[in-house]
N, C-alpha and C positions, 0 to 999 in steps of 0.2 A: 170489510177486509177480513172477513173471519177465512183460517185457513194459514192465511199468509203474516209473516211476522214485519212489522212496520221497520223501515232502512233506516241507518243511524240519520237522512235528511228530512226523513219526515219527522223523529223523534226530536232535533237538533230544534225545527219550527215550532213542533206544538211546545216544550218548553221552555223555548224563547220566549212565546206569546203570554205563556203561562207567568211564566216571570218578570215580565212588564207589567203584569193587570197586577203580580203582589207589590212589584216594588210602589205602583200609584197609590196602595195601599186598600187594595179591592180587594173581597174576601173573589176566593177564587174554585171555591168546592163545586159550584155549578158549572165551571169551565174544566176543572180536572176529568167530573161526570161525561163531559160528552165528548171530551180527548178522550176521554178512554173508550168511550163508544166509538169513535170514528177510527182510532187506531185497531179495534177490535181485540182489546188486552184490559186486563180486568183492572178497574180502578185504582187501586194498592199497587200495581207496578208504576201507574203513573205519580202518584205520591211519594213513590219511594226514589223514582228517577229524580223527581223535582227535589229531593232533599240533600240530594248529593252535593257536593261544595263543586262550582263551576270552576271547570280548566282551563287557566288564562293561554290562550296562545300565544305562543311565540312571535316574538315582534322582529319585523326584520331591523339589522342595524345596517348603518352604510361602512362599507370598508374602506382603505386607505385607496383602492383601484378605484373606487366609485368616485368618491371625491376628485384622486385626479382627472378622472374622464368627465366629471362635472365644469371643471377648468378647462379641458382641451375640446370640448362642445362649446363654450361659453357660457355653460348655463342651461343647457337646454337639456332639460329631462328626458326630453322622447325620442332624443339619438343618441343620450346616455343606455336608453333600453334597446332601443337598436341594437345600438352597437354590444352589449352584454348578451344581449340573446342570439345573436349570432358567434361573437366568441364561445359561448357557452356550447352552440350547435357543432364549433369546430370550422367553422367560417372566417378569412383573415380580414373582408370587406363587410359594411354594410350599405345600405342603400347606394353603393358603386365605390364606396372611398374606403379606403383602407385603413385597417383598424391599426394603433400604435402597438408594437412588440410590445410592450410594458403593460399593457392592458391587457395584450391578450395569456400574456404570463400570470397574471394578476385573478384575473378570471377563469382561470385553466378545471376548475372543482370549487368554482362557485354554484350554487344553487341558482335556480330559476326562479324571476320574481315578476311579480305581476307590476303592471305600468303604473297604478293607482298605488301601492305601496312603498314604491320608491318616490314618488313626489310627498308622500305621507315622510317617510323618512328623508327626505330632503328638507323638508318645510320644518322637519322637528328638531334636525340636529344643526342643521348649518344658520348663521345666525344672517341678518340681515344685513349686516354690512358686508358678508362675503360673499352673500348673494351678488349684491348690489357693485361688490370690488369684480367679479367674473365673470358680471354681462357687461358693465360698461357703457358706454353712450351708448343710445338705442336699441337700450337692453330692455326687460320688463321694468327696470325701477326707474328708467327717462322718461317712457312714451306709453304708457300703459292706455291706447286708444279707449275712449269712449265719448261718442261724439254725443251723447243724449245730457250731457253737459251742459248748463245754464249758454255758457260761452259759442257753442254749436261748433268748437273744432272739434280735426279727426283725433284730437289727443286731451287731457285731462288740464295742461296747463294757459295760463291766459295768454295770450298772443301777444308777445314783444316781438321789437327788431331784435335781440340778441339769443333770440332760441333756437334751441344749436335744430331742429329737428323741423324738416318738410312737414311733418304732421300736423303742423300748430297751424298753417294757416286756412283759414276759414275754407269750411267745406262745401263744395260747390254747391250752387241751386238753380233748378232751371229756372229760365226768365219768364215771367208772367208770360202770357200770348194774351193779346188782348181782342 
C-alpha cells in the first residue's frame, strides 16, 4: 500500500485486532510490526494510534414514539423498523397499512437506525414483563416453536388438553410404508 494512506476502516480493523491480542494479554510488538507493514505507515504511527483512549459510540436509546409503536405492532420489531423507516423516508404506509399520525409526528427528525440495533435496544430497556404484557397470547413469550424438543411438538410446552395454542399438538410424521 505504499503511496496511498490506509481509510479510517482499514485502521478501525487492524486496531481492533490489535487490541484484542492485548486485552488476552499477548505481547503484541510482532503484530504492530507487520500492521504497520501491511498498512504501509511507519511503525510509531501505529503505536501511537493504538494508545489513544477508544471512543465509545453512541448508543441508541428508544424513544417515547418507539415504545408506543412497540405496542401498536404487538411486539414486533421488524414493522416497528418498517414502519420508522418509512415515516423517516416521509412515507404515511408501510408494507400497504398505514402508519398512526402520532408516530408519524413522533418520528418526523428522528434519526435512521439499523434493524439489529433496535432489537439490541429493545431487549435492553424494556423489561420482560412488558414484553410479554404486548405480545399477548401467541406472542413470542406463549409459543416460542421449537420442535427439536424432548416432547417433539411444534412448540416448547408439554402437550395438555388446556393449551390455549394449535402448536402444542404433536407434530406430524409420515407413516412408515412398509
Amino acid at each position: 500500500m505504499s503511496g496511498s494512506r490506509p481509510t479510517p476502516e482499514q485502521w478501525e480493523a487492524a486496531l481492533y485486532r490489535l487490541r484484542q491480542l492485548s486485552d488476552q494479554g499477548r505481547s503484541v510488538t510482532a503484530e504492530v510490526k507487520a500492521t504497520a507493514a501491511r498498512l504501509g505507515v511507519a511503525e510509531r504511527t501505529v503505536w501511537r494510534r493504538l494508545s489513544r483512549p477508544r471512543r465509545p459510540r453512541p448508543r441508541f436509546t428508544l424513544s417515547p414514539t418507539d415504545i408506543a409503536a412497540f405496542t401498536d405492532f404487538g411486539g414486533n420489531v421488524a414493522a416497528v423498523h418498517r414502519a420508522r423507516q418509512a415515516a423517516i423516508a416521509g412515507r404515511t404506509t408501510a408494507a400497504g397499512a398505514p402508519i398512526d399520525a402520532d408516530l408519524l409526528q413522533g418520528w418526523a427528525d428522528a434519526p435512521p437506525v439499523a434493524l439489529r440495533s433496535l432489537y439490541r435496544a429493545f431487549a435492553e430497556e424494556l423489561t420482560p414483563a412488558f414484553v410479554a404484557g404486548v405480545s399477548g397470547p401467541g406472542g413470542p413469550s406463549w409459543s416460542t416453536c421449537n420442535a427439536r424438543r424432548a416432547s417433539a411438538t411444534r412448540c416448547g410446552r408439554a402437550i395438555t388438553r388446556t393449551c390455549p395454542s394449535w402448536s402444542c399438538l404433536p407434530a406430524a410424521r409420515p407413516s412408515p410404508r412398509g
